[in-house]
C-alpha positions in Angstrom: 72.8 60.6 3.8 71.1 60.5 7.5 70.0 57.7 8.9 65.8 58.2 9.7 64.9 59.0 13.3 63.5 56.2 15.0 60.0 55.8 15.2 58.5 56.9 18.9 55.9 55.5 20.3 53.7 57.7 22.5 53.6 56.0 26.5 49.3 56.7 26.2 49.4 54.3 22.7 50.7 51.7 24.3 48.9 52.1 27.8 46.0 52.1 25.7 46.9 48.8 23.9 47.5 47.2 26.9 43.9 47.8 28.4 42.6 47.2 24.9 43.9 43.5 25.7 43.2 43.3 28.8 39.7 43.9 28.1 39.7 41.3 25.7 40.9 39.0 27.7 38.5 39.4 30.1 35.7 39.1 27.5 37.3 36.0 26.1 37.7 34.1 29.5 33.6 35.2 30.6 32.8 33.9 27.5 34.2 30.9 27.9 32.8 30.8 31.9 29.2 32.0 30.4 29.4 28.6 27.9 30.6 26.1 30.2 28.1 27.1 33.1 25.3 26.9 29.4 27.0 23.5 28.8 26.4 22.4 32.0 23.0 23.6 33.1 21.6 22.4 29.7 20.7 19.0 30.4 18.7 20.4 33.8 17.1 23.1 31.6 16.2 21.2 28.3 12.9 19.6 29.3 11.9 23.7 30.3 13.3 24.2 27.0 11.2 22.4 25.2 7.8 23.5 26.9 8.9 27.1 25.9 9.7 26.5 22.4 6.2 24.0 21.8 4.2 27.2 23.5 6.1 29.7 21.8 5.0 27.7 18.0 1.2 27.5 19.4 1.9 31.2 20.1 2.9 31.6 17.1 -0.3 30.3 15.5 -3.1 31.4 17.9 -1.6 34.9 18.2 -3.8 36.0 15.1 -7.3 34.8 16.5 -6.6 36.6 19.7 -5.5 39.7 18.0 -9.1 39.6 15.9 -10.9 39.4 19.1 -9.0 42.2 20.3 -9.6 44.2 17.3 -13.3 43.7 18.0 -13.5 45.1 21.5 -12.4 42.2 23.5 -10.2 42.4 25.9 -7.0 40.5 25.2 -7.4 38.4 28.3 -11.1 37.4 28.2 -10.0 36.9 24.3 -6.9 34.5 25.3 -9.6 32.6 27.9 -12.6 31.8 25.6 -10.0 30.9 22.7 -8.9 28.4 25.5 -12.1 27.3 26.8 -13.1 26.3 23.5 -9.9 24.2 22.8 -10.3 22.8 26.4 -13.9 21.9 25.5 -13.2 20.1 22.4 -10.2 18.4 24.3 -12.4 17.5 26.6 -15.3 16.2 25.2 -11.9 13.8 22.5 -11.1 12.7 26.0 -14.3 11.7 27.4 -15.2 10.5 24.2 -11.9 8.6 23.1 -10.0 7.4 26.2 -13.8 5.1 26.7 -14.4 3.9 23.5 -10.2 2.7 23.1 -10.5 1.2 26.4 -13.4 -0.6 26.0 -11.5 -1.9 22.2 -8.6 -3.0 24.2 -10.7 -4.6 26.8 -12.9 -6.6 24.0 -9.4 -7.7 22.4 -7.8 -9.1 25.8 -11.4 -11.0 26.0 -10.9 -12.2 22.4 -7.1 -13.2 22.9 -8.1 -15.3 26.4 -10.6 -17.4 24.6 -9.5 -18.0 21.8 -6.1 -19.4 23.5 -8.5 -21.7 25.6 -10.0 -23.0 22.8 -6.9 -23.6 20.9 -8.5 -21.8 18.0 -5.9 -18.8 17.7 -3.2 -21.6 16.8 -5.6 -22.3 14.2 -6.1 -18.7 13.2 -2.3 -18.2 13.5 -1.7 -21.6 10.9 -3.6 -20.1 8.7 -2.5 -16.8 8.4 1.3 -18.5 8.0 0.3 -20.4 5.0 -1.3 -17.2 3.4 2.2 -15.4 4.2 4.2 -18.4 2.7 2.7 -17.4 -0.3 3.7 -13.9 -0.4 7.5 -14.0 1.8 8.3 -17.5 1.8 10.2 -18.9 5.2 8.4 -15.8 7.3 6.2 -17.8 10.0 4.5 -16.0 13.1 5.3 -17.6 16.4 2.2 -18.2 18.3 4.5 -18.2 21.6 5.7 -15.1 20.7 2.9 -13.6 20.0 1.1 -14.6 23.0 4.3 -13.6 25.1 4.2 -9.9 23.1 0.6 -9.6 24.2 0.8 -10.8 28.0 3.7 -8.0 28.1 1.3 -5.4 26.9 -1.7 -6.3 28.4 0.8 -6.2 32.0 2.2 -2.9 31.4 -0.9 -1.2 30.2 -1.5 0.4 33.6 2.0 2.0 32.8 0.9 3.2 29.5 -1.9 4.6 30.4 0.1 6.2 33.3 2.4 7.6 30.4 -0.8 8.8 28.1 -2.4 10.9 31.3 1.9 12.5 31.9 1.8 13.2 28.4 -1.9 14.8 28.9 -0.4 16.9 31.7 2.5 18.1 29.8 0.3 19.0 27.0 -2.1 20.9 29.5 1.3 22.6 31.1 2.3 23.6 27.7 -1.2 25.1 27.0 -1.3 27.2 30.0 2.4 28.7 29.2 0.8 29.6 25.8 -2.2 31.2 27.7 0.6 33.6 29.5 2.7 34.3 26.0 -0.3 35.4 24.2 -1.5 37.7 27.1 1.8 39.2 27.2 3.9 38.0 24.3 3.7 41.6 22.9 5.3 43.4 26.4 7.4 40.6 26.5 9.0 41.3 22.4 8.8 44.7 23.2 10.6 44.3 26.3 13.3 42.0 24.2 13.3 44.1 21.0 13.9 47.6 23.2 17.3 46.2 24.7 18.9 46.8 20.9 20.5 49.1 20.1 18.1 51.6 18.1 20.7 51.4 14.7 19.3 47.6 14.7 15.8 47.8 15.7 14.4 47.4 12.0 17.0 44.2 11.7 15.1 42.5 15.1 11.9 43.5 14.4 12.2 42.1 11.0 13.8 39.2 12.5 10.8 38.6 15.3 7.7 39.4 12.7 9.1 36.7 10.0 9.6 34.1 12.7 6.3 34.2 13.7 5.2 33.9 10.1 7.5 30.6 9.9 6.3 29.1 13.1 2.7 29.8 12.3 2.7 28.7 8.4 4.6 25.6 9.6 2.1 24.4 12.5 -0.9 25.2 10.0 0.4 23.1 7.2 1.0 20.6 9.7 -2.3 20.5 11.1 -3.8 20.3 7.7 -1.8 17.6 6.5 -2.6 15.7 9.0 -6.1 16.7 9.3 -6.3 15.4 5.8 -4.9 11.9 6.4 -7.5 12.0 9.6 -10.1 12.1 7.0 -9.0 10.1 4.3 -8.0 7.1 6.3 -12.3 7.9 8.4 -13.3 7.4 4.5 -11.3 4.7 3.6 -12.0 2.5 6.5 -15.3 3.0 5.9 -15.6 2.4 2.2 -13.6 -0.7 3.3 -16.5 -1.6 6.1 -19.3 -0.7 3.3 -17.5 -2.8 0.4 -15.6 -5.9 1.8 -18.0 -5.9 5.4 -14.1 -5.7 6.5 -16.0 -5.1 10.3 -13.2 -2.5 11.5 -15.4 -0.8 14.2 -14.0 2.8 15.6 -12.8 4.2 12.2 -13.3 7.6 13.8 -10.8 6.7 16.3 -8.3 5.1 14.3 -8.5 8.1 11.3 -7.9 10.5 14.6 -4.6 8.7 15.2 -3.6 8.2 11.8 -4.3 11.7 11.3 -2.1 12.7 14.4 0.5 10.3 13.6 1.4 11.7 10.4 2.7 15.0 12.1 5.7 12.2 12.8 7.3 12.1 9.2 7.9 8.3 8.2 6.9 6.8 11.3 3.7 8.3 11.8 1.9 6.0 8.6 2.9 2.9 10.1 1.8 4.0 13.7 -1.7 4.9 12.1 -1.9 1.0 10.0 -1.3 -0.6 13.4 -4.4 -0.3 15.1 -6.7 -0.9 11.7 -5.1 -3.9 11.3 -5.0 -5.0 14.9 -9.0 -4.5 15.2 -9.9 -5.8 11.7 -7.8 -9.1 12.9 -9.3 -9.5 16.2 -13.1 -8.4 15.1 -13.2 -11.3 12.7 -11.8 -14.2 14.2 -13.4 -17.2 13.0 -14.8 -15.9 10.4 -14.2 -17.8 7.2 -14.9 -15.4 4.5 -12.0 -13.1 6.7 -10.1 -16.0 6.6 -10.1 -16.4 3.3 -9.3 -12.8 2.5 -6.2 -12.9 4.9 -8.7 -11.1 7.5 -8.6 -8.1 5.0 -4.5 -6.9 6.2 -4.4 -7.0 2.5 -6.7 -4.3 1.8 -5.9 -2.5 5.0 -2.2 -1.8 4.0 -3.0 -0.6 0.3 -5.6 1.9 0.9 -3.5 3.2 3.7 -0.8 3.1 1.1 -3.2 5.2 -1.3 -3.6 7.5 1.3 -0.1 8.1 1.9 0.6 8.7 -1.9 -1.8 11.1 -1.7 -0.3 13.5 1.2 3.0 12.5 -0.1 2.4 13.8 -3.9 -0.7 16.1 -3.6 -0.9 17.2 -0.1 2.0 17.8 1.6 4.2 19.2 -1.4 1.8 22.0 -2.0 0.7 22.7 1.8 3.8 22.5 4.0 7.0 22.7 1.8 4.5 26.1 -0.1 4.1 27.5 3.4 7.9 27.4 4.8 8.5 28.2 0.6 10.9 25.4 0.5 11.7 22.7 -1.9 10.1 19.4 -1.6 13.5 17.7 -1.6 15.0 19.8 1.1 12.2 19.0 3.2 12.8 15.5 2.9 16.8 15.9 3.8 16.0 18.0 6.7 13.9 15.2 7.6 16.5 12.6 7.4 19.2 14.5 8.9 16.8 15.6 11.9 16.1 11.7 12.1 19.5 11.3 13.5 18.3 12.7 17.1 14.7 11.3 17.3 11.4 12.1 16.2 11.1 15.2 17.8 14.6 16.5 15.7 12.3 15.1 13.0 9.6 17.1 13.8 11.3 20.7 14.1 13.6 20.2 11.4 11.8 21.9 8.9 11.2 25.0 11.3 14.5 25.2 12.6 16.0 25.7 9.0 12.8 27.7 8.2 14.0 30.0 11.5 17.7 30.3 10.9 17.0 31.2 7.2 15.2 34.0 8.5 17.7 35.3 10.6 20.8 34.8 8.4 19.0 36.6 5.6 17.9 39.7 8.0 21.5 39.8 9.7 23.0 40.2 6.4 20.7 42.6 4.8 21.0 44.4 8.3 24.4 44.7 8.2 25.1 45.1 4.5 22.1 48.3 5.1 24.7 49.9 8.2 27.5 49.0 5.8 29.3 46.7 7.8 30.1 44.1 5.5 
C-alpha cells in the first residue's frame, strides 16, 4: 500500500497568512496606542465630557418643541432662540427673584445668631431644645460651642459659596448654550454620524439613535415631574403648617423650589430640601414660648416632609420615572445604589446609562441576528 503524498502548501497561502498577521498585529498594537492615549487624555477631557453629555439629555428633551415650531413655519433657528429666551427669562426673573429673598434670609439669621449670643439667650434656647431631645435619643446633647463654631465657619465662607453658586450658574449657562448649537444642528450632525456606517447597518444605528433619544427625553421628563411634584407638595405643606400650627416658616416658595430640585438627587436630595425648613422655622421663632414648647415645630417639619416623601416614593415616582425608562421599581433603586458608589452625579445618570446600553445591546443583537451574523 502507498504511503499518501504529502500535503503542499501553495507559497501565495502562506504569503497570504503572513500579511493576514501582520495586519493584525498592527491593528492590535494601534488599538492598544488609541486606548492608552483615551486613558490618558481622559481626566483632561472629562469635565468637556460632561457638558456634552448634560446638553446632549436637554437635547434630547427640547428637541420635540423645536421641531413643532419648525413644523409651523418657523425657522429652526429663530425656533431654538425664543425656546431659549423664554427659559432665560424664567431663569432670570428665579434669579432676580431668589438669589434676594435667600440673601436677605441668611442675612436676618446671622442678625438673629449675633444677638441672641450677646444676650446669652441662645444657650437658653439651646438648654432647652436638649432636654426635649433627651426625651426622644437619650445622651444626644447639642454643643452650643460647636454650633456657634459651625456657624462662624459658614457665615466666613459664604463669600466662597456664593462664588461656587454664580460657577455653577455659569456652567449651567455654558451647558445651555452647547444645547442651543445641538438643536440647530443636531440633525446634520446624526446624519453626518449615522452616514459613516456602512449602509448593511444603517436601520441598526438609526434604531439605535431614535430610541436613545426617547430614553434620554422620558428620563429628564419624569425627572422634572417628580421633582416638580415634591416642589409643590412640600409649597403646600409648609403652608398648611404656617396656617395650622402659625409654625412662622417664611419663604415656603423658596424652600419647596429647593426641595423640589433636590429630589432630582436620589436619597440625599430629601434631607437637603428639610434643612432649610427647619433652619428658618428655628431661627424665626426664637423666644417664643408656644415654639418652645412645641420643640420649635422640627417635629412637624420632619413628618410632613416624611409624608411627602412616601408619597413620590410609592405614588409618584414608581409610576412616572421607572413607567417612562419601562423599568422595574427595584432595579431603579439598585442602579441607584450601585451608581452611589462614584457620587451623586453616578447617582443621577444611573438609571439612563442602563436605560441607554439596554437600547443598544438589544438593537446590536437584533441587528446582527437580522444580517445573520450570530
Amino acid at each position: 500500500m502507498s504511503s499518501p503524498d504529502p500535503v503542499q502548501i501553495a507559497p501565495q497561502s502562506i504569503r497570504l497568512f503572513f500579511q493576514s498577521l501582520f495586519k493584525t498585529l498592527v491593528f492590535f498594537f494601534l488599538l492598544i496606542l488609541v486606548l492608552a492615549g483615551v486613558y490618558k487624555a481622559f481626566p483632561l477631557v472629562v469635565d468637556a465630557l460632561f457638558l456634552i453629555v448634560i446638553a446632549a439629555i436637554l437635547t434630547a428633551v427640547f428637541n420635540p418643541a423645536v421641531d413643532r415650531l419648525e413644523s409651523s413655519g418657523v425657522k429652526r433657528i429663530y425656533g431654538t432662540l425664543l425656546m431659549f429666551g423664554g427659559i432665560f427669562g424664567i431663569v432670570g426673573v428665579g434669579v432676580v427673584k431668589g438669589i434676594p429673598a435667600l440673601l436677605n434670609e441668611v442675612g436676618r439669621i446671622k442678625d438673629v445668631i449675633q444677638q441672641n449670643s450677646e444676650t446669652n439667650s441662645l444657650d437658653t434656647i439651646l438648654s432647652d431644645l436638649n432636654a426635649k431631645i433627651a426625651e426622644y435619643v437619650p445622651g444626644f446633647q447639642l454643643d452650643p460651642e460647636m454650633i456657634s463654631s459651625v456657624s462662624a465657619q459658614f457665615f466666613s465662607q459664604l463669600g466662597s459659596i456664593l462664588a461656587g453658586a454664580l460657577d455653577t450658574l455659569a456652567t449651567i449657562i455654558f451647558i445651555l448654550i452647547i444645547t442651543m448649537f445641538f438643536l440647530v444642528d443636531g440633525k446634520r450632525m446624526t446624519k453626518s454620524l449615522i452616514g459613516m456606517t456602512p449602509n448593511k447597518y444603517f436601520e441598526m444605528s438609526l434604531n439605535i439613535t431614535y430610541r436613545t433619544k426617547q430614553q434620554l427625553t422620558n428620563f429628564l421628563r419624569g425627572q422634572l415631574l417628580a421633582a416638580l411634584g415634591v416642589a409643590v407638595q412640600s409649597f403646600i405643606g409648609l403652608s398648611l403648617l404656617n396656617l395650622i400650627f402659625d409654625t412662622n416658616i417664611s419663604g415656603v416658595m423658596l424652600i419647596g423650589s429647593i426641595a423640589g430640585l433636590a429630589n432630582m438627587i436620589p436619597f440625599v436630595g430629601p434631607f437637603m430640601g428639610m434643612v432649610p425648613a427647619i433652619i428658618v422655622s428655628l431661627f424665626n421663632n426664637l423666644g417664643d414660648p408656644v415654639a418652645a414648647a412645641n420643640f420649635y415645630y422640627i417635629l412637624h417639619i420632619i413628618v410632613m416632609f416624611l409624608i411627602v416623601q412616601m408619597i413620590d416614593n410609592n405614588i409618584i415616582s414608581p409610576i412616572v420615572v421607572s413607567g417612562s425608562m419601562e423599568m422595574h421599581p427595584l432595579t431603579v433603586i439598585l442602579l441607584i445604589l450601585v451608581g452611589s458608589q462614584v457620587g451623586v452625579l453616578g447617582m443621577f445618570l444611573a438609571v439612563p446609562a442602563w436605560g441607554i446600553s439596554k437600547v443598544i445591546i438589544q438593537e446590536v443583537y437584533q441587528g446582527l441576528k437580522g444580517h445573520h451574523l450570530i
